[in-house]
N, C-alpha and C positions, 0 to 999 in steps of 0.2 A: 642542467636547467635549459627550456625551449630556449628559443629565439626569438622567439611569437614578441611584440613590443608594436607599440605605435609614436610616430614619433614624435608626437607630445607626450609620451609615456615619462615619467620621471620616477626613480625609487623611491618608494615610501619606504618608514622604518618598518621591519616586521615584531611580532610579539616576540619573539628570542633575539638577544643582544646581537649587535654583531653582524643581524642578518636583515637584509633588503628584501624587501618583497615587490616587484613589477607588473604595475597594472597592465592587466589584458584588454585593451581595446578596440581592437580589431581582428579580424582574419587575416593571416600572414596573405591569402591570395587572395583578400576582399571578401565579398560576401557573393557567391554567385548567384543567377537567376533562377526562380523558383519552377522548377519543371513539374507542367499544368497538360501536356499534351503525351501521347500516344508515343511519337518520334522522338522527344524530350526524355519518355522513359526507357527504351531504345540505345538513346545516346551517352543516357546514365549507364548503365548496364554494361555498356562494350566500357567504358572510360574506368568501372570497379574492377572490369573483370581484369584489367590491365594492372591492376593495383597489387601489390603483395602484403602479405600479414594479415590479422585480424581486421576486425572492421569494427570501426565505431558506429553506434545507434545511439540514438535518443529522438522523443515523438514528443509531439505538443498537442497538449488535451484542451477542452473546453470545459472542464469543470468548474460547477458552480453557477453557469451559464447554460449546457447544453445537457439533455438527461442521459445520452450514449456516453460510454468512455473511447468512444473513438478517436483514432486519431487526425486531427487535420493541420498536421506537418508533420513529414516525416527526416530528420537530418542526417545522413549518410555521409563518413568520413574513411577514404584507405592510401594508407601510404602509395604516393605512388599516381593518385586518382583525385587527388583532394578533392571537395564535400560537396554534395548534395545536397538542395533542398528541395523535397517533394510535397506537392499535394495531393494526398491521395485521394483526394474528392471530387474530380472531374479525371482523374487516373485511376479510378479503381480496377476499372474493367481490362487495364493496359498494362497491369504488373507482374504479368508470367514471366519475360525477361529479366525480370528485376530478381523478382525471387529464385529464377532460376541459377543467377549466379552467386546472390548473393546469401542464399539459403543454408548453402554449404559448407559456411566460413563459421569461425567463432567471431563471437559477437559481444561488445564491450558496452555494457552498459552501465547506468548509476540508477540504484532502485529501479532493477527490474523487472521484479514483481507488478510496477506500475502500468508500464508501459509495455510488454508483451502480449496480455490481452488484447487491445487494444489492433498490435500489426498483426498477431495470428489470424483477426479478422479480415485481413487484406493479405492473404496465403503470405506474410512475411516471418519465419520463424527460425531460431537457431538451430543450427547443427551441434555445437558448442556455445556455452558461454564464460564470462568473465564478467561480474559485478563488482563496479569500483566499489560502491556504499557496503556491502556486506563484506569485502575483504578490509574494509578500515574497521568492522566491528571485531574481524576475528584475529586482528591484529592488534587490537586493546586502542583504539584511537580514542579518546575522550568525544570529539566532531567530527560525524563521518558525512556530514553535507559535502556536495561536488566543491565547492567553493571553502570551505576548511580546508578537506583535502589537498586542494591542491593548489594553497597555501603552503599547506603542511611539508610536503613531498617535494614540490615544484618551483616556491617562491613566487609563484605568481598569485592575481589579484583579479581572481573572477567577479564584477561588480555585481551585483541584486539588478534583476531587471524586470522583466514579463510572466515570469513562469507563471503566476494566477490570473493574465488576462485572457479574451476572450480568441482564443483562435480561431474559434470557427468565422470571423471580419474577414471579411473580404475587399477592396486590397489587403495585405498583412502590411499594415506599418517598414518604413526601411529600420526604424530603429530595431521593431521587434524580430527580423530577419538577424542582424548582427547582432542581438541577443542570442539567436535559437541557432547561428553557426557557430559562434565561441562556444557551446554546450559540446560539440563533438570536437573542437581544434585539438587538445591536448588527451584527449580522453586514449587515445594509444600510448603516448608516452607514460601517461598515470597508470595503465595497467602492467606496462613492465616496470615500474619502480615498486605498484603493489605487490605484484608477484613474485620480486624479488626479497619486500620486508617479509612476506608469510614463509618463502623461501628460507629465510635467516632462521623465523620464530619454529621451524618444524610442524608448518603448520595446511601447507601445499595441499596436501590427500583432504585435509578438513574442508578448505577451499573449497577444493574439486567435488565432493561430494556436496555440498552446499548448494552452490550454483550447478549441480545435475538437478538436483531437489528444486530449484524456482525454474528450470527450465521446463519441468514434464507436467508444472504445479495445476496449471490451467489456470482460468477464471476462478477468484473465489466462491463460494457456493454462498448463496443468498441466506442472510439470517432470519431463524423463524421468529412470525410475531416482529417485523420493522417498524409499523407502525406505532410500537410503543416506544421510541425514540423520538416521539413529537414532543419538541422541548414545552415542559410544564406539564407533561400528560399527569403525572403524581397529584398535580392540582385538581382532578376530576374525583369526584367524591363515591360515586355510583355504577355498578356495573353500564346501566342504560347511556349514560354518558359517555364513557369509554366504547361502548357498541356506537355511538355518533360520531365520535373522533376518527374510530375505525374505518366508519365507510367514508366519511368526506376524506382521509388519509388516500383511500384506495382509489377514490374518485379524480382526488388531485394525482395519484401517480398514474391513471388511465389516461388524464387529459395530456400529463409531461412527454407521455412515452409517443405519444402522439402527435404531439407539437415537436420533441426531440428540445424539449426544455427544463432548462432545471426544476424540480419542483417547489424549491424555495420561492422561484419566479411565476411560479402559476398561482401559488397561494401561499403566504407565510403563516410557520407552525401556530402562531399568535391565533390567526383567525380562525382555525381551526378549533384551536381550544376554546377558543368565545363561543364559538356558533353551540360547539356540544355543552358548553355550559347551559346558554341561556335557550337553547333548542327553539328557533323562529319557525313558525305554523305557516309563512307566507312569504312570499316573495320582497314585500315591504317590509314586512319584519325581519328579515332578511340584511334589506339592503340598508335599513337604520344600523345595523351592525357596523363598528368601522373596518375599514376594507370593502367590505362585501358593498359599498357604497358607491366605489370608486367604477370610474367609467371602464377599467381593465379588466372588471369584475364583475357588473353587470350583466356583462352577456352570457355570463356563464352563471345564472342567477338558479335558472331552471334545475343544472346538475348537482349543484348543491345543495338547493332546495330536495331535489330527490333521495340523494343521500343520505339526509337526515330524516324522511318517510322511512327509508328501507330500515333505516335502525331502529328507530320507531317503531315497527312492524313485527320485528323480532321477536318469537317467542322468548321467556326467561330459557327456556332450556339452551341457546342458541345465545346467548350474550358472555360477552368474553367476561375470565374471572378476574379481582380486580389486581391479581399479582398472577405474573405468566409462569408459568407450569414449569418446575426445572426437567430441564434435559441430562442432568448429570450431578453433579456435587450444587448445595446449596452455598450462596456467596459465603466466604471463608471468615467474614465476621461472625454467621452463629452457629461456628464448629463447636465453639465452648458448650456453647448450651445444649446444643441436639446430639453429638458427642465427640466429648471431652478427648479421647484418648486419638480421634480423629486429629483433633486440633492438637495434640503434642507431637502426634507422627509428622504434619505440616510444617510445625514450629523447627522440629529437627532436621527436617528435607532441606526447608527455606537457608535454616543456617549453614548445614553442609553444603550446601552449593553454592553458596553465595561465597563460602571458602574457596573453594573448589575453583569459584569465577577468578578470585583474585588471585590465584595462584597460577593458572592459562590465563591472563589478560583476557578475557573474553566474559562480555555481558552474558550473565545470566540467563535471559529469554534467548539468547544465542544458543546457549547449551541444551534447554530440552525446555519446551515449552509450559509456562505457569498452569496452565488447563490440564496438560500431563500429569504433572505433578501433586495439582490438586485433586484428579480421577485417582492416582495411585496410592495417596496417602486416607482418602473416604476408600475405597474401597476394598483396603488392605486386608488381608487376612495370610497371618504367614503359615506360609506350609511346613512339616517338619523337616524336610530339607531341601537342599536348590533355592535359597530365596533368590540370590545371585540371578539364576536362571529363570524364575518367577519374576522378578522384576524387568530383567532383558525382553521377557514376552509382551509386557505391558506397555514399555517403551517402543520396541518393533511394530504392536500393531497400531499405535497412536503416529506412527510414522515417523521416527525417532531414528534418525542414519546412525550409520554402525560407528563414529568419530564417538558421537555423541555419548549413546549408550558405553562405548568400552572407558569412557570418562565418567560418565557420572551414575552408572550400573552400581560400581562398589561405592560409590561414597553413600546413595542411598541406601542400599543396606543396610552398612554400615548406622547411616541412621535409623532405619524405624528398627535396627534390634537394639540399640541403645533407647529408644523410647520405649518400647516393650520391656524393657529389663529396670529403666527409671520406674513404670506404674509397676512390675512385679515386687518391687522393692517397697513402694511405696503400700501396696498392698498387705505388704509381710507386715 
């Protein structure tokens, strides 16, 4: 167990008898000063490169608040160096030393996936990595939050603090500094106890091909048709209508991307759906809307107003349809109906793996992704021999690592020729 303690610190009881659990209160060396300068990032640099072992990361975002996933803090911890906090927003142009040392190292993060977008845009990226949150998944952890974890592993008592406020404030609060340094204090020690439970479960090579997989993943790739995620869009009755929601949608995300503002904060989904409901001809008609009334809204009367002209404008050939166009299997509720023997192949895939899960402790969407699965069971057709090898192809090019597939290759088989052989029966 660390050391880490403060000395108001007192043992609370933990959820298993027996055992204590101590609050983290502090940074065993305080919280250091937030390096803002050129020479600052310099002196970070020579102080990691002196460091040995892995290096901890973690980044603080402004979502919710800001429309970039950028990061503006960056938290660097290495044995040896203890921790960094950067800003890499009057440092951006200053961080070739930085990365030049620190690029090389493996890198200890918790939900990775989140936050490496984010420093790859500031040339910060791994060499290796190590994801606490995704080795608690493949370890069967019930809670794989930083703060269960490491609970869990550690006996300490990471309190809830800032993660959803707004980091791009400048000053950064002292509290939310000793927040966002306790994030990387113990994140080394949790990766060698992690690595040493996946160690125990035979489960290392899984690991490692895992976190190869979020390290090369990049940015996710933007969902087609986002603007039908405007909550209540289902409320719009009319092709024409949903063609107004569309462009004030795209309008609010021109103005966000512009401002580097949330788009919830430029205009809420609410007003959106009003304006295309009741489609205002005029600026006044407009601004009797509520929202569109408000002094933060007003000034942006004109672009709104426009956007609902351009929809307006729209030939019928040119208006979205009132349900988006599938890209791949239709949702798995109406397999039954459009067909039947799809949704038994589903039904048996779902069961054998969810077996399959409980028997590797490991979640489900951990093993091979639900969208896999549902491409593989619509679009089945078994060959007269190699299903085996027909399935491994399907899994391969859906990006399916080799852990994965030499797991759950034969179980699906194994299933859809038991549903094949259920409807031949059934047929007889």
């Amino acid at each position: 167990m660390s050391e880490v303690t403060d000395d108001a610190s007192s043992p609370v009881p933990a959820e298993e008898p027996g055992r204590q659990v101590v609050p983290l209160l502090a940074p065993r060396d305080g919280v250091p000063d937030v390096v803002t300068t050129a020479e600052g990032v310099a002196k970070a640099a020579a102080a990691l490169s002196e460091g040995t072992g892995p290096l901890a990361v973690d980044a603080e975002r402004a979502s919710g608040f800001r429309y970039s996933a950028r990061a503006y803090l960056v938290q660097l911890r290495r044995e040896g160096a203890g921790t960094v906090l950067l800003d890499p927003i009057p440092t951006a142009a200053d961080l070739a030393p930085l990365a030049e040392v620190i690029n090389p190292l493996e890198w200890i993060l918790h939900s990775a996936d989140q936050d490496l977008p984010g420093l790859a845009e500031i040339g910060l990226a791994p060499a290796t990595l190590f994801d606490t949150e995704l080795a608690g998944r493949l370890a069967g952890f019930d809670r794989v939050g930083l703060a269960a974890i490491v609970e869990r592993t550690l006996g300490l008592e990471l309190r809830k603090g800032h993660g959803a406020a707004d980091w791009s404030k400048r000053p950064l609060p002292d509290t939310w500094l000793n927040y966002a340094a306790l994030d990387v204090e113990v994140l080394v020690e949790l990766r060698n106890v992690m690595a040493a439970e996946l160690e125990e479960q035979g489960k290392s090579d899984w690991a490692a091909q895992e976190f190869e997989h979020i390290r090369l993943a990049g940015p996710p790739r933007p969902k087609p048709d986002r603007w039908r995620r405007t909550s209540h869009i289902t409320s719009l009755k009319t092709q024409r209508q949903l063609a107004a929601a569309r462009s004030l949608w795209q309008a609010r995300e021109d103005l966000a991307r512009k401002r580097d503002v949330s788009p919830s904060r430029v205009l809420p989904d609410s007003a959106i759906i009003d304006a295309a409901t009741k489609d205002p001809r005029s600026i006044e008609a407009l601004r009797a809307l509520p929202v569109f009334g408000g002094p933060r809204q007003r000034r942006h009367s004109r672009i709104w107003l426009q956007a609902l002209e351009d929809a307006r404008a729209l030939p019928d050939s040119e208006l979205p349809p009132k349900t988006p166009p599938f890209t791949g299997p239709p949702p798995a509720s109406r397999w039954a109906r459009h067909d039947p023997d799809a949704a038994e192949r589903l039904t048996a895939a779902r069961a054998a793996l969810a077996a399959l899960g409980a028997e590797v402790s490991v979640p489900v969407e951990n093993l091979v992704t639900p969208e896999l699965v549902r491409r593989l069971c619509w679009d089945w057709a078994a060959p007269e021999d190699g299903a085996e090898a027909a399935i491994d192809r399907v899994l391969d090019a859906g990006g399916a690592r080799p852990w994965q597939r030499m797991l759950t290759v034969p179980r699906l088989e194994a299933a859809l020729r038991a549903a094949a052989e259920q409807k031949s029966s059934a047929d007889d």
